[in-house]
N, C-alpha and C positions, 0 to 999 in steps of 0.2 A: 569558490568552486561550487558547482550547482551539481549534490548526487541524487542521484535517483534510487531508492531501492526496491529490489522486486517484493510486492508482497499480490497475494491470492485474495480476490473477493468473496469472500463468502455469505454476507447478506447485505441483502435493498435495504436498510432503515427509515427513509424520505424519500419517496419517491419524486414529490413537489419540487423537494429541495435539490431531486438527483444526489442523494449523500447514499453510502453502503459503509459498510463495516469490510476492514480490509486485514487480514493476519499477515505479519510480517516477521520471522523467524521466532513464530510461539506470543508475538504480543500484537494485539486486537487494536487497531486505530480506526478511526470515524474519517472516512474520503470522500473527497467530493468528484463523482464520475463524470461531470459534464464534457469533460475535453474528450470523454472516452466513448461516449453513449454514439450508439448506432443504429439502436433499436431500441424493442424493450429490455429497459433497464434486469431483469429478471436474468436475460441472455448472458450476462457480464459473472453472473454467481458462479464460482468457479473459477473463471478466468484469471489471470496473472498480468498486473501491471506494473508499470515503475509509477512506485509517487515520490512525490515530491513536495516537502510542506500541506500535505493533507489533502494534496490533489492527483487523482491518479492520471497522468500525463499520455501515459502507449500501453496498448495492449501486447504484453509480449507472450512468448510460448513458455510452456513449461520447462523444456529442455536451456532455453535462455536464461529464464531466472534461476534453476539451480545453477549454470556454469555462473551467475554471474554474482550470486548470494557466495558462491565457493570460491571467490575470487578478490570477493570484500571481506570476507572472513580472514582472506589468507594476508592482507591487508590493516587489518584489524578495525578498518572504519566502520565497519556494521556494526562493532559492537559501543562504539561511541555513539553513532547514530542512532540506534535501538535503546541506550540509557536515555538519552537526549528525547525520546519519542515517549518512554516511560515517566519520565520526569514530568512532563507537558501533562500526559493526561493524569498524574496524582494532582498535579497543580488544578487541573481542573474538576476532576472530584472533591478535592477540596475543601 
């Protein structure tokens, strides 16, 4: 099963590479915007997508990723997915 979860972009870090830094309930991963870019990359800071594997996939609204973070929550996969996304990046600090 392929999930998606919403997290908020909040900074460009390669612009070259199209990567931004994406927070996703309190933790900070490294995404890759390319499926999502429109424009300039800058425009996205802010925005709310679903990623997936490190890639943010659709831009969705605000009012969508909270129903939809409050929906995994109530699920409890976010919070497997979010260890799982923590885990990756101590692995790779490292």
């Amino acid at each position: 099963m392929c999930l998606g979860i919403p997290g908020q972009i909040i900074a460009v870090t390669d612009a070259a590479r199209m990567m931004a830094m994406a927070e996703v309930s309190g933790v900070r991963r490294a995404v890759n915007v390319a499926c999502i870019a429109q424009g300039p990359l800058d425009d996205l800071v802010g925005q709310w997508a679903l990623i997936h594997v490190g890639f943010a996939m659709a831009v969705i609204d605000a009012d969508e990723a909270a129903k939809t973070l409050e929906a995994l929550r109530g699920l409890g996969e976010a919070q497997e997915t979010l260890e799982a996304m923590a885990a990756g990046d101590a692995a790779l600090e490292g």
